[in-house]
C-alpha positions as a LaTeX table, in Angstrom:
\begin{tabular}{lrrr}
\hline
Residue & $x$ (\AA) & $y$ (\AA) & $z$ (\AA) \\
\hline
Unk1 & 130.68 & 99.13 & 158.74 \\
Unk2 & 132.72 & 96.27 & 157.45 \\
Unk3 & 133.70 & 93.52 & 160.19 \\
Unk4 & 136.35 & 92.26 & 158.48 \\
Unk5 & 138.14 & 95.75 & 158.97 \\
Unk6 & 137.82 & 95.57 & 162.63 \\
Unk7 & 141.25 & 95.47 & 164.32 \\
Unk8 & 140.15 & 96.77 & 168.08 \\
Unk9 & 137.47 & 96.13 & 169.90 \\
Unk10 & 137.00 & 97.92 & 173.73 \\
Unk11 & 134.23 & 97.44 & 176.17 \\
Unk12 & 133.53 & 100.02 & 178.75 \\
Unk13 & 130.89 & 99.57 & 180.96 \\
Unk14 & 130.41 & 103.20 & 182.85 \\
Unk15 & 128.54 & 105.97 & 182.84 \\
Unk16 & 128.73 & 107.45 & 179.24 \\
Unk17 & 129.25 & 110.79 & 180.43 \\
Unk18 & 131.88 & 110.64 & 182.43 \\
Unk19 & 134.04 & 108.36 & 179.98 \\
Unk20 & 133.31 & 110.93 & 177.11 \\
Unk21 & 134.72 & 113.24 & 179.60 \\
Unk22 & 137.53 & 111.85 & 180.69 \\
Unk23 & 138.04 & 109.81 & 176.65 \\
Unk24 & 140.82 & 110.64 & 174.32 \\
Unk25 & 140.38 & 108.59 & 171.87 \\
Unk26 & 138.04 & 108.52 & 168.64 \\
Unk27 & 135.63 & 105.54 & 167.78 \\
Unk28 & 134.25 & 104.05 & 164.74 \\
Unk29 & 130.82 & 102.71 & 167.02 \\
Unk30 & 129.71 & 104.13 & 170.11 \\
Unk31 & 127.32 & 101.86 & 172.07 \\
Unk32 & 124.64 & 104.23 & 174.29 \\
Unk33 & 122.24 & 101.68 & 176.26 \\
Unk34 & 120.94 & 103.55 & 179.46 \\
Unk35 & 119.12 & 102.99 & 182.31 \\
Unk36 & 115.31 & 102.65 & 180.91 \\
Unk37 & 114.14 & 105.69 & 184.25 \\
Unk38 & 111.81 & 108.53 & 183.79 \\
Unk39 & 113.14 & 111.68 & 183.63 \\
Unk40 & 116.63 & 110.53 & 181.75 \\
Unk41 & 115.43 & 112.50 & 178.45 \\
Unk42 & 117.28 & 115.68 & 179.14 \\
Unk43 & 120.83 & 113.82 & 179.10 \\
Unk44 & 120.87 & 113.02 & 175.39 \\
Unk45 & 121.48 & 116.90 & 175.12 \\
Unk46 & 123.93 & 116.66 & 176.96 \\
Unk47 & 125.42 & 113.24 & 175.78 \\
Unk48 & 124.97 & 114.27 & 171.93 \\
Unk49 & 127.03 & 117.74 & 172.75 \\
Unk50 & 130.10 & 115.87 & 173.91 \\
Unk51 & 129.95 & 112.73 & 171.20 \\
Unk52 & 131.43 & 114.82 & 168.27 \\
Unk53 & 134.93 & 114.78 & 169.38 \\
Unk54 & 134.78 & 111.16 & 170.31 \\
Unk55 & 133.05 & 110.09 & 166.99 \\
Unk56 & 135.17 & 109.60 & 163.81 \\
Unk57 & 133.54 & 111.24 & 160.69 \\
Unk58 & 132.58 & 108.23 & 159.30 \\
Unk59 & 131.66 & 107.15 & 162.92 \\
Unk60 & 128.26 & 105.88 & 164.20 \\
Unk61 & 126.36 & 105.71 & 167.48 \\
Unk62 & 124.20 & 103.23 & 168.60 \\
Unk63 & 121.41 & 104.23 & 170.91 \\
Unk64 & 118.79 & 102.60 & 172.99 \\
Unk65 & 115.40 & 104.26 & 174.57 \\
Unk66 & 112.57 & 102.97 & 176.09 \\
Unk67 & 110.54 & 105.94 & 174.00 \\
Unk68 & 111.08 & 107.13 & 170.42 \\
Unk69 & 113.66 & 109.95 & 170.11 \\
Unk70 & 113.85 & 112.91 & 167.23 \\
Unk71 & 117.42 & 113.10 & 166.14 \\
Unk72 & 119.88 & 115.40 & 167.85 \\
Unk73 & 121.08 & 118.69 & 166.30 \\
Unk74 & 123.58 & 117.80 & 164.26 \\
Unk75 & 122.57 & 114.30 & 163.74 \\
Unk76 & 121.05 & 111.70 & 161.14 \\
Unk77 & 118.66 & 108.67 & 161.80 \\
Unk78 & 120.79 & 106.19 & 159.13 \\
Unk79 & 118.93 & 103.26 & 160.93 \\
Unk80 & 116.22 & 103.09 & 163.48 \\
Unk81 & 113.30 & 100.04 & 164.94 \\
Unk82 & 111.70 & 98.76 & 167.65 \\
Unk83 & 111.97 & 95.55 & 169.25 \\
Unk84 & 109.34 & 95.11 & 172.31 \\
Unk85 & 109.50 & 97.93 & 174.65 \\
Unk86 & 112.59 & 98.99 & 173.37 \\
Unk87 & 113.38 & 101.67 & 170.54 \\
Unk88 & 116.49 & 101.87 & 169.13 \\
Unk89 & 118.56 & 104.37 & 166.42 \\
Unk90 & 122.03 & 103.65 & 164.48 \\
Unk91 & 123.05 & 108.04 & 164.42 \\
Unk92 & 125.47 & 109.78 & 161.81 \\
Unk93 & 127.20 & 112.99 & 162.05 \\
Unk94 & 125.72 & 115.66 & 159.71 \\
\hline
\end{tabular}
């Protein structure tokens, strides 16, 4: 991504789901930072199944874990780390 292209920036702070729901717009970057709780696995399924129609082509998404993650159908690992407890994963649309 080049920063110098970036004309609009919007912060939503809500429960990803239901803004992906409710979104009808397309983004360049989508931030995912959950709630580090056990037994929140099973909603990246669900998450990654609604992101394609809110993700440009040449979009990315940004996700945060507090365990290492395979990527989702559909999806490529262009970037991924750890920092402390945390693991993270910059995603790309097949």
């Amino acid at each position: 991504l080049d920063a110098t292209s970036v004309t609009t920036v919007e912060s939503v702070r809500a429960d990803a789901l239901t803004f992906l729901r409710g979104a009808r717009d397309v983004y360049d970057v989508v931030f995912l930072d959950p709630p580090f709780q056990a037994g929140q696995s099973g909603i990246w399924d669900v998450l990654f199944a609604a992101l394609p129609a809110r993700v440009a082509a040449a979009g990315v998404v940004y996700r945060e874990s507090g365990e290492p993650l395979a990527a989702p159908a559909h999806w490529n690992i262009h970037k991924h780390g750890r920092a402390g407890q945390v693991h993270y994963q910059l995603l790309k649309q097949d």
